[in-house]
PAZAPA-4460 file (N, C-alpha, C; in steps of 0.05 Angstrom, whole numbers, plus 32768, in hexadecimal, padded with zeros to 4 digits):
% residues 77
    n_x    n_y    n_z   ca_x   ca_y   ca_z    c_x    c_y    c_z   seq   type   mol
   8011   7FE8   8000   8000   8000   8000   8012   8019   8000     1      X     A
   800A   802C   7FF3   8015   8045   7FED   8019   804C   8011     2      X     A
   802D   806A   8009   8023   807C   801F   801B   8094   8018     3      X     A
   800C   808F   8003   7FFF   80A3   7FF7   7FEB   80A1   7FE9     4      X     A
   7FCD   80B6   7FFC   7FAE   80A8   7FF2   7FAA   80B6   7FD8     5      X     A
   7F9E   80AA   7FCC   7F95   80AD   7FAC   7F7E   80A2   7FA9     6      X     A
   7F6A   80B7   7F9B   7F4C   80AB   7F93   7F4E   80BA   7F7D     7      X     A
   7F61   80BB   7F67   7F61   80C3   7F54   7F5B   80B3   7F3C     8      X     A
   7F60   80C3   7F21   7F56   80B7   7F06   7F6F   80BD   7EFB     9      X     A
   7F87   80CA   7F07   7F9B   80CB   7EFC   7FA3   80D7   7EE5    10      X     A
   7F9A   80EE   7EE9   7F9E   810C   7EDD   7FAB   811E   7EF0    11      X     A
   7FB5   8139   7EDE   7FC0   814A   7EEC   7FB6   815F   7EFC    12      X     A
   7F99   8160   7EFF   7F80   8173   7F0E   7F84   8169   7F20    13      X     A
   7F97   814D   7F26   7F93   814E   7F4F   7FAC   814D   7F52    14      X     A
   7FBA   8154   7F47   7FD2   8163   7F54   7FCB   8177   7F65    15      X     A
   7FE7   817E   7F7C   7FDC   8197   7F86   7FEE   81AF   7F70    16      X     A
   7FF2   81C5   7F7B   8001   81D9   7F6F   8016   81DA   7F71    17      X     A
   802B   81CC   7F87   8046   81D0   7F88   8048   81B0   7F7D    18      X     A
   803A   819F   7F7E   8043   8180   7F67   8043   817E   7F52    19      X     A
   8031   819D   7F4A   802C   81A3   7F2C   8047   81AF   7F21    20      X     A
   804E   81BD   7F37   8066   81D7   7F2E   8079   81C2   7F26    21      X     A
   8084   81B6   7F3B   80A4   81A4   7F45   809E   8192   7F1E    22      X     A
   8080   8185   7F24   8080   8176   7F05   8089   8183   7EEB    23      X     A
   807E   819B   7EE6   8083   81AC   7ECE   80A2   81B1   7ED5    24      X     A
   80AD   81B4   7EE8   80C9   81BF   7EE9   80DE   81A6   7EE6    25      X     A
   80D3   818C   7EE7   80EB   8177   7EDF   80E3   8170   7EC3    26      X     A
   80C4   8171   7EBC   80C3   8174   7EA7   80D1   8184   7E8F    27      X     A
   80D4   819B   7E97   80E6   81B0   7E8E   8101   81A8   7E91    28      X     A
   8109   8197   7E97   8127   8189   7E99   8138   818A   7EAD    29      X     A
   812C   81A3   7ECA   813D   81A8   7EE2   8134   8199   7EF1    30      X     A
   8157   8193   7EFE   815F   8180   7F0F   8148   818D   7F2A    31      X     A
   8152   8174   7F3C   8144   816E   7F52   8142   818F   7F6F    32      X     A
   8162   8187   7F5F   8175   81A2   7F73   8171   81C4   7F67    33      X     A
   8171   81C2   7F55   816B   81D9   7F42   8148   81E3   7F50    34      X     A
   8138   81D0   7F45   811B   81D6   7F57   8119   81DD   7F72    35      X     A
   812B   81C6   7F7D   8129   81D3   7FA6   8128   81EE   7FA5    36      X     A
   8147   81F9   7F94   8151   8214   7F98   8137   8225   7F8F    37      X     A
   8131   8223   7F75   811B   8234   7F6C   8103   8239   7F7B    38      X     A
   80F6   8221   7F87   80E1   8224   7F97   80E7   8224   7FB6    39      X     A
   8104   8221   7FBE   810E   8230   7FD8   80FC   8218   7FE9    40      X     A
   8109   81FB   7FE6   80FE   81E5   7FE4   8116   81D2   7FEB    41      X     A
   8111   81BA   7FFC   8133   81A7   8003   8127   8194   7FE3    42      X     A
   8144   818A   7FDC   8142   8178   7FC2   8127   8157   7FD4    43      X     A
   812B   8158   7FE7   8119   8148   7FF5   80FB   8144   7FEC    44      X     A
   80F7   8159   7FF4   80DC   816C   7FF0   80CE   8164   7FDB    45      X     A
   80DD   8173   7FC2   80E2   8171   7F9E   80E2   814B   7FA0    46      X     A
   80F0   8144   7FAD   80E6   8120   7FA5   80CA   811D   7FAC    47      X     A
   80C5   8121   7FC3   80B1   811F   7FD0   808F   8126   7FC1    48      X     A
   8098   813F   7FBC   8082   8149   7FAA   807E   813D   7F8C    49      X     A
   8097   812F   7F7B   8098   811A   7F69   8086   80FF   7F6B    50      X     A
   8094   80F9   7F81   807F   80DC   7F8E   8064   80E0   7F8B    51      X     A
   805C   80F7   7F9C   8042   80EE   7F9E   8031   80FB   7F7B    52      X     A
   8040   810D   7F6B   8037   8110   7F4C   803E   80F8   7F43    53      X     A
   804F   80DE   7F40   804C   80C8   7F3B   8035   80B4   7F3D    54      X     A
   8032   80AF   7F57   8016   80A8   7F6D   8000   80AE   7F61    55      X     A
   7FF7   80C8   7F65   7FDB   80D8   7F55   7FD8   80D1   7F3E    56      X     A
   7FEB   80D8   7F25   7FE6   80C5   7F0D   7FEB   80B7   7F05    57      X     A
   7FEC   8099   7F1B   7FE8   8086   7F11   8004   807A   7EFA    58      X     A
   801A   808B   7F01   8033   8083   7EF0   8046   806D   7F01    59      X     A
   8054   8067   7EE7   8065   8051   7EF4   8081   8054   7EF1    60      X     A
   8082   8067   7EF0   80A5   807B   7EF5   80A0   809B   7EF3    61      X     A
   80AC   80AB   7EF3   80B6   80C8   7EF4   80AC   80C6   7ED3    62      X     A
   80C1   80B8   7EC1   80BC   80C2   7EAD   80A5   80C0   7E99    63      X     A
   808D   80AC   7EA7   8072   80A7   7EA3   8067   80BF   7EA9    64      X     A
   806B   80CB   7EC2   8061   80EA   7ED1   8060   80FC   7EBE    65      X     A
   807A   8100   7EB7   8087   8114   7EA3   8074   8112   7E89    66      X     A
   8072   80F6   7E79   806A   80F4   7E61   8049   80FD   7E5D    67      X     A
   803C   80F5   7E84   8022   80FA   7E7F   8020   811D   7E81    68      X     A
   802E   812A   7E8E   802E   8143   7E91   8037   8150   7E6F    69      X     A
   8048   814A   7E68   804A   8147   7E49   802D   8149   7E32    70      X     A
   8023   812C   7E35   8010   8127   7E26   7FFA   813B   7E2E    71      X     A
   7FF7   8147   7E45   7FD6   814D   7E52   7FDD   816A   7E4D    72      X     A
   7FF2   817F   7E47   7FFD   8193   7E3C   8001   819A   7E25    73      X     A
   8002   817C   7E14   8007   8182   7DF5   7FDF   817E   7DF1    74      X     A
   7FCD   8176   7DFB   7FB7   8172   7DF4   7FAA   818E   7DF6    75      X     A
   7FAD   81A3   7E0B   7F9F   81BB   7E09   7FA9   81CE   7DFE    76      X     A
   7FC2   81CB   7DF4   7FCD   81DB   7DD5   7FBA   81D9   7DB8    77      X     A
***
């Protein structure tokens, strides 16, 4: 069992706002450490808030995360 509750459908609308941010910003290609600094954040944190954007949608690595945040971005273009 997770340690992290999810009654999601595994989209990015239940993200919160800083799982949204940290996502778009590794998306964007910055490191873990680069983000702490920017959002004045421990690289901990930045994992932390990764995990549980993993969790929520339903991915099965970081770079599943990434690809859905990808795909769900290139669709409202």
């Amino acid at each position: 069992m997770s340690k992290y509750k999810s009654d999601t459908e595994g989209n990015l609308m239940n993200l919160s706002a800083r799982e949204s941010a940290v996502l778009a910003l590794v998306a964007s290609g910055h490191s873990y450490k680069e983000i702490g600094i920017k959002l004045k954040i421990s690289t901990r944190t930045v994992q932390t808030y990764m995990d549980r954007s993993i969790f929520k949608l339903q991915a099965n690595s970081r770079s599943n995360a990434i690809a859905k945040y990808i795909a769900s971005h290139n669709s409202i273009i």
